[in-house]
LOFI-461093 format. One record per residue (C-alpha): residue in three letters; x, y, z. Coordinates in steps of 0.02 Angstrom, whole numbers, plus 32768, in hexadecimal, padded with zeros to 4 digits. Layout:
N
AlaXYZ;...
This chain:
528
Unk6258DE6392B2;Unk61E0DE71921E;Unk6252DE84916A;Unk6201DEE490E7;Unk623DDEDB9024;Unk6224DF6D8FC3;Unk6227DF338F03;Unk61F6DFD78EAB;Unk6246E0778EB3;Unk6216E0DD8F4A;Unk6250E1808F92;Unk62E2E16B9018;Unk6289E1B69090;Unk6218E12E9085;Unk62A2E0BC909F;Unk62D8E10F9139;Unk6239E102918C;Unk6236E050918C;Unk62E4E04991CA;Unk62BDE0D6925C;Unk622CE06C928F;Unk628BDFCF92B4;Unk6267DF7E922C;Unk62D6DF0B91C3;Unk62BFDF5D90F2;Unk631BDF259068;Unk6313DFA68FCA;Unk6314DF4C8F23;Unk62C2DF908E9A;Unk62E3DF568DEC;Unk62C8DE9A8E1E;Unk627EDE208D9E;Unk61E0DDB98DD5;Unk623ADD088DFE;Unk62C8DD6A8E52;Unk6240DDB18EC4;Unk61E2DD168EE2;Unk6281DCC98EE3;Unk62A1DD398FA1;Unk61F4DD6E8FD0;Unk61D9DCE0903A;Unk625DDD2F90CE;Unk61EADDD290C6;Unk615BDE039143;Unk612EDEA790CC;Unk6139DED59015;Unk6132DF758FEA;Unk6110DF9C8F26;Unk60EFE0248E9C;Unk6096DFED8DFA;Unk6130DF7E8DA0;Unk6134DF0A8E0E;Unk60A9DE7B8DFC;Unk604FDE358EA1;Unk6011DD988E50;Unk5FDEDCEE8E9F;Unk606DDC978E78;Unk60D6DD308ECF;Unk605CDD0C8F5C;Unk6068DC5F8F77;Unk6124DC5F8F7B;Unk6111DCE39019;Unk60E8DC8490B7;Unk6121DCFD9125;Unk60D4DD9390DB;Unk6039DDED911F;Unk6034DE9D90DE;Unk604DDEF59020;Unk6062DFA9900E;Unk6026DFF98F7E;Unk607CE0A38F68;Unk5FFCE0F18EFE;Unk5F39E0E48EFF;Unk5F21E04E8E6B;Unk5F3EDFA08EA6;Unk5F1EDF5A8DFD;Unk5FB9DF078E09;Unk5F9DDEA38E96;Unk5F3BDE128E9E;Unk5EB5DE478F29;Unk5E68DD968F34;Unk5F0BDD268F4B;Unk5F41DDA88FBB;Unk5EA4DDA39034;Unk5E89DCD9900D;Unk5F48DCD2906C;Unk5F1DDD4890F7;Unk5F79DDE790A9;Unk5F62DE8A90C3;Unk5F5EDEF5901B;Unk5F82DFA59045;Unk5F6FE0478FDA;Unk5FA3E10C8FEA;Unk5EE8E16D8FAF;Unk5F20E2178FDB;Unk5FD5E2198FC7;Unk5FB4E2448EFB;Unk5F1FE2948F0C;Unk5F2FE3498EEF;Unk5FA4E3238E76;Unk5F44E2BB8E0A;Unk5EB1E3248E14;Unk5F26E3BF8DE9;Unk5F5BE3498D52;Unk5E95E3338D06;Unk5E93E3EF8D1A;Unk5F1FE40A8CB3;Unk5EE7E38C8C3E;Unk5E3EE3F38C25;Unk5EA4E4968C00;Unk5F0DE42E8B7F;Unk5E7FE3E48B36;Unk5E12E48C8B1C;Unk5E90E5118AFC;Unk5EFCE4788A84;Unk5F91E4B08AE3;Unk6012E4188AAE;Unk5FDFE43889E6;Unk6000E4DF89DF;Unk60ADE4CD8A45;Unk60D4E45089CD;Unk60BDE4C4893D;Unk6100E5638992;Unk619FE4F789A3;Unk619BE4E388E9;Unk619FE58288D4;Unk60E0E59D8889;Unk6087E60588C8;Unk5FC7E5E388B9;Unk5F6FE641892E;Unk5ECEE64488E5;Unk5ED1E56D88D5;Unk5ED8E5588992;Unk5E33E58189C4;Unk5E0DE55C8A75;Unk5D74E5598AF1;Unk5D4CE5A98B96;Unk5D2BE5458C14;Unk5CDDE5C48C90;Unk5C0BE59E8C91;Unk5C42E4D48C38;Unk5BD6E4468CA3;Unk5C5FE3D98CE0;Unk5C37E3208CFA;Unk5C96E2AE8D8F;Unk5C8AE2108D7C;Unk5CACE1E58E28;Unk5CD1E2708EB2;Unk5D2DE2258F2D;Unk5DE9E24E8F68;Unk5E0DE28D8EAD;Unk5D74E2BA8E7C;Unk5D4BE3428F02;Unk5DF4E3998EEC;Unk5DC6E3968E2D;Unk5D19E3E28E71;Unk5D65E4638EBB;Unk5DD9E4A18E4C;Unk5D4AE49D8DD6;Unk5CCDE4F78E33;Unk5D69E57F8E48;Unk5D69E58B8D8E;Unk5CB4E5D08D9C;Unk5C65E5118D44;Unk5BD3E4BE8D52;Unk5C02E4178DB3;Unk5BA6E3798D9B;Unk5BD8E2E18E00;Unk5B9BE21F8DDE;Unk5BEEE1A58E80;Unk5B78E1348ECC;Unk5BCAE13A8F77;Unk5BC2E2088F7C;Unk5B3CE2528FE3;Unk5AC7E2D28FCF;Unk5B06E337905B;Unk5BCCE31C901A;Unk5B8EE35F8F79;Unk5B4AE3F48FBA;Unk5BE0E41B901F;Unk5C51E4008F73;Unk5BE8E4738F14;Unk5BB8E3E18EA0;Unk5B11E3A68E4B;Unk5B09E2EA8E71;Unk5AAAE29C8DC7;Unk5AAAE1E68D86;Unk5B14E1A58D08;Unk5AA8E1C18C6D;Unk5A74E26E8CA8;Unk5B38E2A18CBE;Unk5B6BE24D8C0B;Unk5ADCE2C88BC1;Unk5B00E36A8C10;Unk5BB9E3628C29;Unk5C28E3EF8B9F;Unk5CB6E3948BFD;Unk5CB8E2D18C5F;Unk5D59E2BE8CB8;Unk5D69E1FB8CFF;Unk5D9FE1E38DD3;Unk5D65E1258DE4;Unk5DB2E0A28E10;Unk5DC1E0148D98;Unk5D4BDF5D8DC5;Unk5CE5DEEE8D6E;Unk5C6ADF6E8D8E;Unk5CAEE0118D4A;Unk5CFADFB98CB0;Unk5CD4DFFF8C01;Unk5C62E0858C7A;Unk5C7CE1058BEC;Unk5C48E0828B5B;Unk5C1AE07E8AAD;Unk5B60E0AF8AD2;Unk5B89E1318B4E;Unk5C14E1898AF0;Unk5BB2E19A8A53;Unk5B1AE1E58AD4;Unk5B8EE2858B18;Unk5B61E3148ADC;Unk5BB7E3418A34;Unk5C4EE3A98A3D;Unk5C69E3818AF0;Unk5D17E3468B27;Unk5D5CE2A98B8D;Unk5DDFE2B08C1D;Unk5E23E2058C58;Unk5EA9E1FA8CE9;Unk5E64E1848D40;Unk5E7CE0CA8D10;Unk5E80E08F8C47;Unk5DF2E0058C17;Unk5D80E0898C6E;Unk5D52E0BB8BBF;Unk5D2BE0648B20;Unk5DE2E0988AB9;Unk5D98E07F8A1A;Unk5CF9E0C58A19;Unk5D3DE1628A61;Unk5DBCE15F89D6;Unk5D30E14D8964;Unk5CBBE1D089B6;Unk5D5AE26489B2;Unk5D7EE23488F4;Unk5CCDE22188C2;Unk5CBEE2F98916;Unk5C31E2C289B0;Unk5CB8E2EC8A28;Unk5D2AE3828A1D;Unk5DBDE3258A79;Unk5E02E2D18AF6;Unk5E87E2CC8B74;Unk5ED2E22D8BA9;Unk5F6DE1F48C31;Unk5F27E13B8C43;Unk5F01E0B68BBA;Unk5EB3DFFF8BD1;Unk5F79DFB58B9A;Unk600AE0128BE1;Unk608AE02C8BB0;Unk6013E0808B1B;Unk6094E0898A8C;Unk6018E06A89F6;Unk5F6CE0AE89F8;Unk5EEDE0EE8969;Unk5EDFE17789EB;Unk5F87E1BF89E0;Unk5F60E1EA8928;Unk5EDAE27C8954;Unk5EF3E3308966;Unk5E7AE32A89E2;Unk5EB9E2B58A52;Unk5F35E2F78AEC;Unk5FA5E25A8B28;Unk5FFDE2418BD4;Unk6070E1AE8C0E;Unk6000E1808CA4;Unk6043E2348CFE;Unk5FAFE2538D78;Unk601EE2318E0C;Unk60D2E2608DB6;Unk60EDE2DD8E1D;Unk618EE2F28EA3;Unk6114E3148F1F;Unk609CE27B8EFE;Unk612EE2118EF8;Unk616EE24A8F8E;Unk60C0E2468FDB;Unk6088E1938FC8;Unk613DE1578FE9;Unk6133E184908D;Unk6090E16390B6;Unk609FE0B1908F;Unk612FE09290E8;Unk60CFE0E2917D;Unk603EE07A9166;Unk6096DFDF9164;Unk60FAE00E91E5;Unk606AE0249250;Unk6029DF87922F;Unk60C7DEF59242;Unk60D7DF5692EE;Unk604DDF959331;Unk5FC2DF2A92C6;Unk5F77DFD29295;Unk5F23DFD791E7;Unk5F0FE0609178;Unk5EC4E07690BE;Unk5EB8DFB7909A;Unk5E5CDF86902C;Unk5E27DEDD906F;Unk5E31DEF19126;Unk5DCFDF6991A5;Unk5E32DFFD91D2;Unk5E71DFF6927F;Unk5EC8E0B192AD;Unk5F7BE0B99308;Unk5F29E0E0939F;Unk5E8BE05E9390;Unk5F16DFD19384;Unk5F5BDFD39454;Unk5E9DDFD19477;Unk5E57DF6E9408;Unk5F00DEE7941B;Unk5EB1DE8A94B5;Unk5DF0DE8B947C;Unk5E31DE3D93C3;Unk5E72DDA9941B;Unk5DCBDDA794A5;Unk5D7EDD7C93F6;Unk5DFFDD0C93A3;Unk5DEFDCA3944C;Unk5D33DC969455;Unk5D29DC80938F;Unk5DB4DBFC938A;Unk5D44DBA39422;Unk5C9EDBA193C9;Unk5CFADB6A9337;Unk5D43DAC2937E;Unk5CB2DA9F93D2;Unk5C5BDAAA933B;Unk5CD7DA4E92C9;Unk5CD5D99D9362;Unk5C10D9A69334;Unk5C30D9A09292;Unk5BBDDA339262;Unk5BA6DAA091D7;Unk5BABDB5E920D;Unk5AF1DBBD91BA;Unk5B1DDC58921A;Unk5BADDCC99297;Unk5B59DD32930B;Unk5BE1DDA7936A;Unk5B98DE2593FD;Unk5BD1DEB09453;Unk5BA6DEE594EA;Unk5BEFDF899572;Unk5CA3DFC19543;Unk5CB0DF5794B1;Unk5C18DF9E9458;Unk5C65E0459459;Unk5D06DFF593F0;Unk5D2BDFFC934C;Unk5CBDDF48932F;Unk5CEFDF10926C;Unk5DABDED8929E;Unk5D4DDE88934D;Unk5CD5DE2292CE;Unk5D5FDDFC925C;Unk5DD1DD9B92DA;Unk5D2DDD31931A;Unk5D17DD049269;Unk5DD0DCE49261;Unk5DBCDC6692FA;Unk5D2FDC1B92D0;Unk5D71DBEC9231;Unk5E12DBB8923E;Unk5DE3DB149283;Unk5D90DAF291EE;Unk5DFADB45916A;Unk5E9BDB4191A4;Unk5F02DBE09195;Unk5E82DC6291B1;Unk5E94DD1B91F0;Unk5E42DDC091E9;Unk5E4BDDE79154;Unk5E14DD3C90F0;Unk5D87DD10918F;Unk5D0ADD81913D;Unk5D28DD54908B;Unk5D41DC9B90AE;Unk5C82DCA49120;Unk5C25DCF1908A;Unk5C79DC5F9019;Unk5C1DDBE49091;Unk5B7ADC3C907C;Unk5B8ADC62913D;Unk5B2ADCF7917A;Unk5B99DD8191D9;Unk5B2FDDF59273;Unk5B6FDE6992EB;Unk5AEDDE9A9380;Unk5B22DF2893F1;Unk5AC8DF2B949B;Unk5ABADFC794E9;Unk5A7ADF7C9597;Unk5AF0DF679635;Unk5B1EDECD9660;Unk5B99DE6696E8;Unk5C34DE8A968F;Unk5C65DF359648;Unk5C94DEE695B1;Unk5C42DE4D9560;Unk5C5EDDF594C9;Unk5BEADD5E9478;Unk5C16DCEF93EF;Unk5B79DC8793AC;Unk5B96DBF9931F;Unk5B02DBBF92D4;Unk5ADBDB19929F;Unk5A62DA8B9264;Unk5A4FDA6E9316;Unk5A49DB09935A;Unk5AADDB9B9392;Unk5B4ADB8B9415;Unk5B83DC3A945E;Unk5C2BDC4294BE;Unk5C54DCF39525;Unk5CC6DD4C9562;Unk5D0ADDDB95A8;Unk5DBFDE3295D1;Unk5DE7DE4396A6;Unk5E91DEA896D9;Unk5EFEDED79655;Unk5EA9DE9895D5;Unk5EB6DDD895F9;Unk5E29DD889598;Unk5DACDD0C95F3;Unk5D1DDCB295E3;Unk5C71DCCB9644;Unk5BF6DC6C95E7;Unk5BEADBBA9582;Unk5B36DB9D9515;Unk5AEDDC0795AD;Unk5B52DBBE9630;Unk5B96DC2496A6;Unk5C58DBF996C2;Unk5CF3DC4696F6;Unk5D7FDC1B9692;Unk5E27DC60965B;Unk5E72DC27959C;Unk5EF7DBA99594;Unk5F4EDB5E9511;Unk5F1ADABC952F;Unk5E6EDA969578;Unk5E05DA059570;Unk5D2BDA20955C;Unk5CC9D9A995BD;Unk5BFED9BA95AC;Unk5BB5D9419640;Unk5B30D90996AE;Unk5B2AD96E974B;Unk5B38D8E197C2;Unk5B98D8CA9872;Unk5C4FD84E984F;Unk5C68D8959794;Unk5CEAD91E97B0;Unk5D43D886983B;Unk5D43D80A97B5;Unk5D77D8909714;Unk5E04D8E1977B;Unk5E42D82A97B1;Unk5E37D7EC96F7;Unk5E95D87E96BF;Unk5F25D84E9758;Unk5F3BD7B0971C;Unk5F64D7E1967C;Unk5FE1D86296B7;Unk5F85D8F89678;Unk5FB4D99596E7;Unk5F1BDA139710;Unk5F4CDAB496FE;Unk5EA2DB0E9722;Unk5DE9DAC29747;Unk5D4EDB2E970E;Unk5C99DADB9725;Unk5BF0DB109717;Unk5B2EDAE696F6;Unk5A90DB0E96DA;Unk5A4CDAD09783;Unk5A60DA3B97F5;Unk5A46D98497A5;Unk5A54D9DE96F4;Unk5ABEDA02966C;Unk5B7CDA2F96A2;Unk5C17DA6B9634;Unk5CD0DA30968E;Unk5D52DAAF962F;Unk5E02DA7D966C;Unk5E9DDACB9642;Unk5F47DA49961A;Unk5FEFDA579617;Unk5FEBDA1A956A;Unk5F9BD9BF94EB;Unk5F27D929952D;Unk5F87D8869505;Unk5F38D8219486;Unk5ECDD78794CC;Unk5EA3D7F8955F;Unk5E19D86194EF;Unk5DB7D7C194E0;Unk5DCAD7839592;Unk5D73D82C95D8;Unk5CFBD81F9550;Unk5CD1D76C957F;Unk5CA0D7A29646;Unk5BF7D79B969D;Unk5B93D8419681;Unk5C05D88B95FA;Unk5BBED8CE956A;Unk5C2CD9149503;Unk5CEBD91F94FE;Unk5D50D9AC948A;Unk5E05D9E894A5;Unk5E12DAA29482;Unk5EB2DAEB943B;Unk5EE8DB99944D;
């Protein structure tokens, strides 16, 4: 039974779900990092908040572990790359805190342009300075997103219920979502120059770092304000510092900064400047939310293989899993094949060609693709699954291509796995008879019957009459038991593939006995 270790706090409900699903959980939040790397290695899931630290080293110590929930939408504290370099699932919750931090940036906005904390402060003091708090409407503002996706529409929303003009920069949002939001999509520059108000909703990458920076800050358009809940190092800390005290901008409201915890910063020194401890998803909702949807999620997957929100894996849907179980390992199978063949030649792989054909091209394809690459490659890698196949092929400089045939064929349901090489391409299919039970139908265009095994040995020959008498009797002699016997050619006198299924692995000597007979050309034992 898959055991789970939950090393952040988590809602108990969350705790229960793993435990009415079967599954094996251990609740112990509060641990230091060697005490956790000290157990992780007994765990098949890890399911986290934000204080505790994913790294490599946590990683490496966890052999047994395949999955990592991240109750929240950042993953900034997991190490994405180790984690898909060991075959790990990273997991995160997008719309568990969504409404709630979008309802946060809205509150933020009304802080910031009515000063709402600063004159509660000095009401509390008993001043009374009505005429120093001097606020803004926000009714008829232009409201920049800088990204509208989960967070960012909500925030649209509300917005466009507040009677604003809504702006929207996201490279991934289309013309026809922004329509149906009620939002202007602009570029970038365009946004920073018309925006009264920029409120931040992207993630934070390589890409989107310093987004709001130095040049781009000092470009808004004076007197407009800055809302960040989103992720700190989105914007440049001190030129924004320097922008509010300097009078270009009118304020700012911020619940993220580029170090947290944020205990000392220029920026807590301004009138101007609204401050939250990180809050956009503090809310008993939210935490409620997420908890439970990760332990769903990675519930789903240690028993069912279903995959949802990861964010280096294809999504495969609770119901897609059952059907998609048996064609996943039609592909493993035909990859792993190509693969050893490919490794006994001794080539090096220019291209994977996977295509789909009947049933199968009607499937969800991108997990299909992923466990050919997965076979393929672990005869050459090593430990190799879906989730490192695709990263570990575009390492190699290895071109990836899915082909879906709409034409009907033999079989009503065909898969093809092609490696390319210096010397060519080799193609193995395949296809699933019964209940699912994969088999092969087709070897570098020759036609053969031929269920897996565990153990098989790959014989390339002359098609000539007394070779199967004297391979058969050679493999006797050495006490190897056939379990199954597949042949086939591509016509009478020419070339012939021998596919024979053992008992168990081919005795050593006996490899280079068979490769030594008349009319054999090549010899591989296949593993499975």
């Amino acid at each position: 039974m898959p055991r789970v270790l939950i090393s952040d706090k988590l809602s108990p409900a969350a705790v229960q779900i793993f435990r009415d699903r079967g599954l094996d959980v251990d609740f112990k939040p509060g641990l230091k990092p060697a005490e956790i790397r000290e157990i992780i290695g007994e765990y098949d899931g890890l399911a986290v908040r934000s204080a505790t630290k994913v790294t490599r080293e946590l990683i490496e110590a966890a052999p047994r572990l395949r999955v990592v929930g991240r109750a929240g939408i950042g993953v900034d504290n997991v190490d994405i790359t180790s984690a898909t370099a060991r075959g790990v699932v990273v997991m995160n919750t997008p719309f568990g805190n969504a409404i709630t931090t979008a309802e946060h940036a809205i509150a933020m906005m009304f802080a910031l342009a009515r000063q709402i904390p600063e004159a509660s402060a000095s009401t509390k003091a008993g001043k009374w300075e009505k005429n120093r708090f001097m606020g803004v409407e926000l009714t008829g503002k232009t409201l920049g997103l800088v990204g509208c996706g989960n967070i960012g529409s909500i925030v649209a929303d509300r917005a466009n219920g507040l009677r604003m003009k809504v702006i929207a920069f996201d490279p991934f949002l289309s013309e026809k979502r922004a329509v149906e939001l009620g939002v202007e999509k602009v570029e970038l520059d365009a946004l920073i120059a018309r925006a009264d108000i920029i409120t931040l909703h992207a993630p934070y990458t390589e890409q989107t770092r310093n987004i709001l920076s130095r040049e781009r800050i000092f470009a808004m358009k004076k007197g407009a304000r800055l809302i960040n809940c989103a992720r700190g190092g989105l914007v440049d800390e001190q030129a924004l510092f320097e922008a509010l005290q300097s009078g270009h901008l009118a304020g700012a409201a911020l619940d993220v900064f580029e170090t947290e915890p944020a205990t000392d910063s220029p920026l807590f020194t301004l009138e101007n400047v609204v401050c939250t401890p990180h809050l956009g998803a503090a809310t008993t909702e939210a935490q409620e939310n997420v908890a439970l949807q990760v332990a769903e999620q990675m519930s789903d997957f240690l028993l069912t293989g279903a995959v949802s929100n990861a964010i280096n894996m294809p999504s495969v849907t609770a119901e897609e899993a059952p059907r998609l179980k048996p064609y996943m390992e039609l592909a493993r199978l035909l990859g792993s094949m190509a693969g050893q063949l490919t490794v006994a030649q001794d080539a090096s792989i220019k291209a994977i060609r996977v295509e789909y054909e009947g049933q199968a091209a009607e499937l969800n394809r991108r997990p299909l693709t992923a466990a050919a690459l997965a076979g393929v490659l672990t005869p050459i890698s090593g430990a190799v699954n879906m989730v490192n196949a695709p990263v570990l092929a575009q390492q190699r400089g290895i071109e990836v291509a899915e082909t879906v045939h709409e034409r009907s064929g033999d079989y009503v349901t065909l898969l093809r796995v092609t490696v390319v090489t210096e010397g060519g391409p080799r193609s193995v299919t395949g296809t699933l008879v019964g209940t699912g039970k994969p088999r092969l139908v087709e070897i570098k265009g020759i036609a053969v019957e031929a269920d897996f095994a565990p153990h098989m040995l790959y014989v390339t020959n002359q098609d000539r009459p007394g070779f199967i008498g004297r391979f058969g009797m050679t493999l006797s002699e050495a006490g190897v038991n056939i379990a199954t016997f597949h042949l086939g050619r591509t016509a009478p006198g020419g070339d012939a593939i021998c596919l024979v299924g053992l008992d168990g692995p081919l005795p050593a000597g006996v490899l280079e006995t068979v490769r030594g007979l008349p009319l054999v050309v090549r010899a591989v034992p296949l593993a499975f």
